[in-house]
C-alpha positions as CSV (number, residue, x, y, z in Angstrom):
1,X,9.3,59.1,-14.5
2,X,10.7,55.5,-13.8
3,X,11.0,55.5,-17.9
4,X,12.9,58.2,-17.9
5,X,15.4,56.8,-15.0
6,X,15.7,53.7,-17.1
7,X,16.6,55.2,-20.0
8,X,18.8,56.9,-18.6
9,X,20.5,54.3,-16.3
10,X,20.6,52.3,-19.8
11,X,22.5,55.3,-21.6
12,X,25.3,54.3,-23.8
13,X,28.6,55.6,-23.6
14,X,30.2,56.3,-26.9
15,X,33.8,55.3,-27.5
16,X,36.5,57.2,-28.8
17,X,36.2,55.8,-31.8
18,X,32.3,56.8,-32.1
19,X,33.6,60.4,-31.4
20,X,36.0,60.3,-34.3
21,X,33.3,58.5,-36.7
22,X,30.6,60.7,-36.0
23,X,33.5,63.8,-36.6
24,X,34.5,62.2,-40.2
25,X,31.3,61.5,-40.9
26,X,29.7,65.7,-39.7
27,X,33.1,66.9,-42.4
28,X,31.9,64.6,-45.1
29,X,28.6,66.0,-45.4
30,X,29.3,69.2,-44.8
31,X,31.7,68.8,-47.7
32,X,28.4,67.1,-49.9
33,X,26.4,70.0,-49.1
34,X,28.6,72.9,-49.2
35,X,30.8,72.1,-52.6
36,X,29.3,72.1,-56.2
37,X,31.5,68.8,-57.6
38,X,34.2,67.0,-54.6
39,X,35.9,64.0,-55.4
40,X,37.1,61.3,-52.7
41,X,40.5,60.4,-53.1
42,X,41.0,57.0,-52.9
43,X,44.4,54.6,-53.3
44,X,43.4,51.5,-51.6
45,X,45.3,52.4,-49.0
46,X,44.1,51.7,-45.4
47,X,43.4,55.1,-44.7
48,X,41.3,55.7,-47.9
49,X,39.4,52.3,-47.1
50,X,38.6,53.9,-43.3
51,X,37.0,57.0,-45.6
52,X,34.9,55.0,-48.1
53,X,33.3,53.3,-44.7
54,X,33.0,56.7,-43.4
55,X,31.2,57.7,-46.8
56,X,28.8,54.2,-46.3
57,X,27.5,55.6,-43.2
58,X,27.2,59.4,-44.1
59,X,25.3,58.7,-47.6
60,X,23.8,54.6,-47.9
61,X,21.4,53.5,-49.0
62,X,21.7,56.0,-52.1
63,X,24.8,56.5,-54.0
64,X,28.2,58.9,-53.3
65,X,27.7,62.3,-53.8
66,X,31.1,61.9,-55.6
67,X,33.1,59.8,-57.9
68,X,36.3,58.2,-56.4
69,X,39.4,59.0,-57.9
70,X,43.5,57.6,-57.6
71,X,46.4,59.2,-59.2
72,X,48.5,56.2,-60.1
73,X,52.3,56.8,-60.2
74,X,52.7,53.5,-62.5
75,X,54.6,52.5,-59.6
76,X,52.0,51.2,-57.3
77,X,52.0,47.6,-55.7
78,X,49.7,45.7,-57.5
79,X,47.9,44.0,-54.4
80,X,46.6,47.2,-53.8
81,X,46.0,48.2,-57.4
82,X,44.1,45.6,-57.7
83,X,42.9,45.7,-54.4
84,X,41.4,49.2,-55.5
85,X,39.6,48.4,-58.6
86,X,37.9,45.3,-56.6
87,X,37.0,47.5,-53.7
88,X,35.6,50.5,-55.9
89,X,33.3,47.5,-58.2
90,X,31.7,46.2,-54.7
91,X,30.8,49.6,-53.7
92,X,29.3,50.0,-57.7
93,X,30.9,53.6,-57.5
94,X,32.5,55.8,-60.6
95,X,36.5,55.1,-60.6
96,X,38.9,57.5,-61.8
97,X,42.6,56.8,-62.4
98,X,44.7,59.8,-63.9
99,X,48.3,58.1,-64.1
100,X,51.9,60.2,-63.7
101,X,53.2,58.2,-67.1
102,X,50.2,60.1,-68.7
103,X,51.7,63.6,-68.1
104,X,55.0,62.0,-68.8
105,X,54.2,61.5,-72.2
106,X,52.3,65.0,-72.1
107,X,55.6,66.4,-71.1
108,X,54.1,68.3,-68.1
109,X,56.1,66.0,-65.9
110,X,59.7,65.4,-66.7
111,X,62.0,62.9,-64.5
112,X,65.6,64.1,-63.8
113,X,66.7,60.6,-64.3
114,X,65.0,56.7,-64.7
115,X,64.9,55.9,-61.2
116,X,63.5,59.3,-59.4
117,X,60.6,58.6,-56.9
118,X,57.5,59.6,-59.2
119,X,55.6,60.0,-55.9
120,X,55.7,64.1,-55.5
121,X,55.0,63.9,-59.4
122,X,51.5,63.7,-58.5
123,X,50.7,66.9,-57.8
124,X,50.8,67.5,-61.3
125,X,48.4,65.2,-62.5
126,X,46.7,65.3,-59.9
127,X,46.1,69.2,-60.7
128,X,45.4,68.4,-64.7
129,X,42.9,66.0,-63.6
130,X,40.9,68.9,-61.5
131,X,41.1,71.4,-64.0
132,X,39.6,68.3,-66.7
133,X,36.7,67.5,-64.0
134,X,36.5,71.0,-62.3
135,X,36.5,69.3,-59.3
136,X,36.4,71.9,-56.3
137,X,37.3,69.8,-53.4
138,X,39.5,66.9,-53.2
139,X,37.9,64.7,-49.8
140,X,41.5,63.2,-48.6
141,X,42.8,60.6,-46.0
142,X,45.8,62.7,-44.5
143,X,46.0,62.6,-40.5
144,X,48.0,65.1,-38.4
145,X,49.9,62.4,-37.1
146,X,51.8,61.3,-39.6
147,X,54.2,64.0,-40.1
148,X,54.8,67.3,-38.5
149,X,53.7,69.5,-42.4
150,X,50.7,68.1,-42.0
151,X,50.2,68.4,-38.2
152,X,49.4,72.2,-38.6
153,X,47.3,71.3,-41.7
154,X,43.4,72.3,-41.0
155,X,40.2,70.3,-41.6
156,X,39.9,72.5,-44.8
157,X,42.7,73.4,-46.8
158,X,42.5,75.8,-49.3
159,X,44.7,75.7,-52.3
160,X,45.0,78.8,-54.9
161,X,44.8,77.8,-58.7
162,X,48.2,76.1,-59.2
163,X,46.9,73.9,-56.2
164,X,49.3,75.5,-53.8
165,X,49.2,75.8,-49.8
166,X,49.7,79.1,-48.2
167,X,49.0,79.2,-44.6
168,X,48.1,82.9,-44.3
169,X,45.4,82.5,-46.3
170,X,44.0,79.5,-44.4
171,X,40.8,79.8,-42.6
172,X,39.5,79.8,-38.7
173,X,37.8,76.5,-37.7
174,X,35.6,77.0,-34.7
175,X,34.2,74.0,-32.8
176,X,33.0,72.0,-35.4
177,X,31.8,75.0,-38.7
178,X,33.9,75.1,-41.3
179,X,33.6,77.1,-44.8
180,X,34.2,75.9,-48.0
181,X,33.3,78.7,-49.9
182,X,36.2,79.1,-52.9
183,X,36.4,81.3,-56.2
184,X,36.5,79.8,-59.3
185,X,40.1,78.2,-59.7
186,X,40.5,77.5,-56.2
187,X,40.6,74.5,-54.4
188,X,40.2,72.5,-51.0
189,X,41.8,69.7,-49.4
190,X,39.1,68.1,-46.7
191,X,40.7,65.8,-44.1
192,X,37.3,63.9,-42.1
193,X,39.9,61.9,-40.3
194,X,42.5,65.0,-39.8
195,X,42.4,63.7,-35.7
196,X,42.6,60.2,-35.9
197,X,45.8,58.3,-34.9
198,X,47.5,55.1,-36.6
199,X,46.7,53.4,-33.6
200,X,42.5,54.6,-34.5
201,X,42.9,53.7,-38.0
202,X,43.7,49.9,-37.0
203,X,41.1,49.8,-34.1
204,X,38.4,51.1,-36.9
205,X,39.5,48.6,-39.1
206,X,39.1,45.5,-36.5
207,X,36.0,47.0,-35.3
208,X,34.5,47.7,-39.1
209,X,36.0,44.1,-40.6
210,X,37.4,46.0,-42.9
211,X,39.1,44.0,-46.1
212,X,42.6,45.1,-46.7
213,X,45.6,44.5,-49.5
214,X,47.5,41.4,-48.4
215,X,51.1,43.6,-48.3
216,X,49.5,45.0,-44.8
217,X,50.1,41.7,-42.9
218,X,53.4,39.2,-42.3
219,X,54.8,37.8,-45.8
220,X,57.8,37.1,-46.8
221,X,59.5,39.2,-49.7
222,X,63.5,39.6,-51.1
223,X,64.6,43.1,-49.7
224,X,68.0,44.8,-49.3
225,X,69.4,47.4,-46.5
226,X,69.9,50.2,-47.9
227,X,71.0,53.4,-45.8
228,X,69.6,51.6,-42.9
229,X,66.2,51.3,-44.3
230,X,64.3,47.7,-45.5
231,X,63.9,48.3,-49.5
232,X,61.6,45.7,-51.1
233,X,63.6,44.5,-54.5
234,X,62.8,42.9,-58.1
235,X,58.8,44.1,-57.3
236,X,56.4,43.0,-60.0
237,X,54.3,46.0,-61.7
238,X,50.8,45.7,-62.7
239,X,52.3,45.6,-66.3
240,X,54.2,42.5,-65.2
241,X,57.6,44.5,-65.7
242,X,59.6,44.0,-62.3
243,X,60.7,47.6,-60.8
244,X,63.6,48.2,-57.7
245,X,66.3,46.6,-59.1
246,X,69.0,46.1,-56.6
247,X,72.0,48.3,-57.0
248,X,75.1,46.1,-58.1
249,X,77.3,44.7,-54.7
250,X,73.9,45.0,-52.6
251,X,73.0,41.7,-51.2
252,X,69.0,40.1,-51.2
253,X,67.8,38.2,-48.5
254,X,64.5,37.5,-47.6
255,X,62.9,38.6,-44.7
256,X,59.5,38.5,-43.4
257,X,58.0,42.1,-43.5
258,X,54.6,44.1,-43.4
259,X,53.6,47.6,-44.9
260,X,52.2,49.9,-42.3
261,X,51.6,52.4,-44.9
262,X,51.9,52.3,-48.6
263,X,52.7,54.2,-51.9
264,X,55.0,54.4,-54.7
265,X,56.9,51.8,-54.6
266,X,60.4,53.7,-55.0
267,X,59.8,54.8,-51.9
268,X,58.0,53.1,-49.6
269,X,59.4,50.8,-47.2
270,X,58.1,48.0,-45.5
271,X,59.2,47.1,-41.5
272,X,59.9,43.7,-39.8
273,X,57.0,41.6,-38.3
274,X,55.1,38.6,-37.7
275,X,51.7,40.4,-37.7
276,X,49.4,38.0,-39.6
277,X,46.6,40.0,-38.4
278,X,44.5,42.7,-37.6
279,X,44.8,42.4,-33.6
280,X,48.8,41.8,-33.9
281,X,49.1,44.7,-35.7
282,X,47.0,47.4,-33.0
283,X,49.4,45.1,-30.6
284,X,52.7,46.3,-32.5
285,X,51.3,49.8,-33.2
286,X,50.8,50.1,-29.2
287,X,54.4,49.5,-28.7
288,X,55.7,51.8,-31.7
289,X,57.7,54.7,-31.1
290,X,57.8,56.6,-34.5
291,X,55.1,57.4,-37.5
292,X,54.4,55.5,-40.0
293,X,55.8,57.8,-42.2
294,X,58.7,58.5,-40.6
295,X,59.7,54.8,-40.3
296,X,58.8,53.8,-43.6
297,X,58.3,56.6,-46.7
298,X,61.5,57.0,-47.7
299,X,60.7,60.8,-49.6
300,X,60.1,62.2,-46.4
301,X,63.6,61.5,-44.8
302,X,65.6,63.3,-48.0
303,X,65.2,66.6,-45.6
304,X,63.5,67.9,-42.8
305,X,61.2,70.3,-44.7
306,X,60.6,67.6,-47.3
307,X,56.9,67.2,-46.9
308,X,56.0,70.9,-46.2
309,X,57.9,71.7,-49.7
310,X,56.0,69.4,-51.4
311,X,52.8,70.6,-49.9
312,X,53.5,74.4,-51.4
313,X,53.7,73.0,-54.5
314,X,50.2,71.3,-54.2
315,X,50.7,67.5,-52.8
316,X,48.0,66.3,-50.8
């Protein structure tokens, strides 16, 4: 008896954080066990590094139940390009890069013009590349807070076969069961960190240690103002081509900037700050008043149904 009332008095409380980890880590094996051949999306993005620890913890000591995989616009920063590739060679797990410039050449993307965004692009290679692999879930890093499309999104999303979202024909979730039964051709999108916050996604990462790109902390880079937004200028590509030219009359100064999230680099824009670290940045994100996404993805702000539009045609 006086065991017991020790054990008890000695009972640990779990932190919000444990709540959410435990959550990601409950959707990612249920997405192990109940799909024939997922695939974890991964970018090197922060959010993507928060779900390969998540995958650590659901499946070490043995190996992923899935291969990683990154569409790659051509257009990426290279910190995190390479950043990805160092990442995915620590972990000794199966890469898999399916670039936008390939179905360029394959014709099944077409640009209207030289400098268009190639960032909705993906959905079409990302949709060649899981009819090539058959994958039949996609395990992604989206979170409900970062724009209102995908705040209505569920845990599982099911896609028909040309990878589009209907929300009629989305499933109930009930406490935590979910069912990822799909015919042949269809798809899902799994979210194991659907609830977290921005704010949780830094807190994990201090907590974790996590190792990020450099581009998510204070440096300083050439930029303009461009329609009231910071646009990074005369970027170097992987291929060592420089990409965002300024537009002629448009001025470059330098100013010390961070990413708080990133993607293509045609539009993706960084914000002002002297966060050199992981603790000034969960200090900055306290005091924030708008998403990530809304202060800094440029493709989201061409219209206010930009995001759900380019979720019915099969973005992730």
């Amino acid at each position: 008896m006086t065991q017991t009332l020790q054990a008890v008095s000695q009972k640990i409380t779990l932190s919000h954080l444990d709540w959410l980890e435990a959550e990601a880590i409950h959707i990612m094996r249920e997405v192990a066990g109940q799909c024939a051949n997922p695939v974890l999306l991964f970018s090197g993005g922060k959010d993507s590094i928060c779900m390969l620890r998540i995958a650590e913890k659901a499946f070490r000591p043995g190996k992923f139940p899935f291969p990683l995989m990154h569409i790659d616009t051509g257009h990426n920063y290279q910190e995190v390009v390479q950043f990805r590739d160092k990442r995915a060679a620590e972990l000794g797990e199966r890469l898999i890069v399916r670039s936008v410039e390939d179905s360029m050449a394959r014709g099944t993307v077409v640009l209207k013009h030289e400098g268009e965004s190639r960032n909705k692009h993906q959905s079409v290679t990302l949709l060649e590349a899981i009819e090539e692999f058959g994958f039949d879930c996609c395990i992604g890093g989206a979170r409900r807070d970062e724009e209102k499309a995908r705040a209505k999104e569920r845990i599982f999303s099911f896609r028909d076969e040309f990878g589009q979202w209907d929300p009629k024909n989305q499933r109930p979730e009930l406490w935590s069961l979910y069912n990822a039964r799909s015919h042949k051709g269809e798809n899902i999108r799994a979210f194991p960190i659907s609830n977290w916050t921005e704010m949780d996604v830094w807190q994990y990462i201090e907590r974790e240690g996590l190792e990020l790109p450099s581009i998510y902390f204070a440096h300083t880079r050439p930029v303009v103002m461009r329609q009231g937004a910071i646009v990074p200028v005369n970027v170097p590509l992987v291929s060592g081509e420089l990409t965002n030219l300024p537009k002629a009359g448009e001025a470059i100064i330098e100013k010390t900037v961070r990413f708080r999230t990133v993607g293509d680099i045609s539009c993706t824009a960084p914000v002002e700050s002297n966060a050199e670290t992981v603790a000034r940045i969960v200090l900055e994100t306290a005091a924030t008043t708008i998403t990530e996404r809304g202060a800094t993805r440029l493709d989201d702000q061409t219209s206010e149904a930009s995001m759900e539009q380019r979720k019915k045609e099969g973005y992730f």
